[in-house]
N, C-alpha and C positions, 0 to 999 in steps of 0.2 A: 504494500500500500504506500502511496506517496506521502500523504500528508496529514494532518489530526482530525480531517473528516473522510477516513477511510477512502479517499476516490482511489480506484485501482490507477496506476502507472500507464496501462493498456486499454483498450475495449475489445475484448475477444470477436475475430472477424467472421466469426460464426454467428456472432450476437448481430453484425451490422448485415449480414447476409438477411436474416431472419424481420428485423424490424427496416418499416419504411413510414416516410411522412402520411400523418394520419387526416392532413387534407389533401395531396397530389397522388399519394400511396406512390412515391416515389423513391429512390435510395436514397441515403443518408449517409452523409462523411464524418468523420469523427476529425475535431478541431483539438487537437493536442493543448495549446497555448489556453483556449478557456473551458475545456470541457463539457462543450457541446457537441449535440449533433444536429449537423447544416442540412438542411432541406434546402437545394439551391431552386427548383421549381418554386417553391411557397416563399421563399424568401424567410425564411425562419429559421431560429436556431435554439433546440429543444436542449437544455438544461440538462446535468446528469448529477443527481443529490446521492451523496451516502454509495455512491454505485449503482443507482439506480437512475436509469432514462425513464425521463419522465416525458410522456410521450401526447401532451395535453397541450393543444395550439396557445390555449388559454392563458398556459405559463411558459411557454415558448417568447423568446426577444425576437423583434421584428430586425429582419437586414435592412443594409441599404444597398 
């Protein structure tokens, strides 16, 4: 684990095979630097808390 909120170091690419944007149902890239995952269709970038993708547009950050 990297840091005091347990985010693993990685995203297993078995995990990124399996999950896509849950409004484009598109792939998702893992952003190393903030610990999101980038929907570049949707323009959004979904959060990963505790280890967990949080896969809610709702709490997803809008790109630019």
């Amino acid at each position: 684990m990297s840091d005091a909120f347990n985010t693993p170091a990685t995203v297993d690419p078995r995990l990124l095979e399996m999950l896509v944007c849950p409004v484009t149902r598109g792939r998702l890239t893992w952003d190393r630097t903030t610990n999101e995952l980038i929907s570049k269709g949707a323009k959004l970038a979904y959060p990963i808390r505790e280890g967990v993708p949080i896969m809610l547009p709702e709490e997803a950050r809008t790109l630019d």
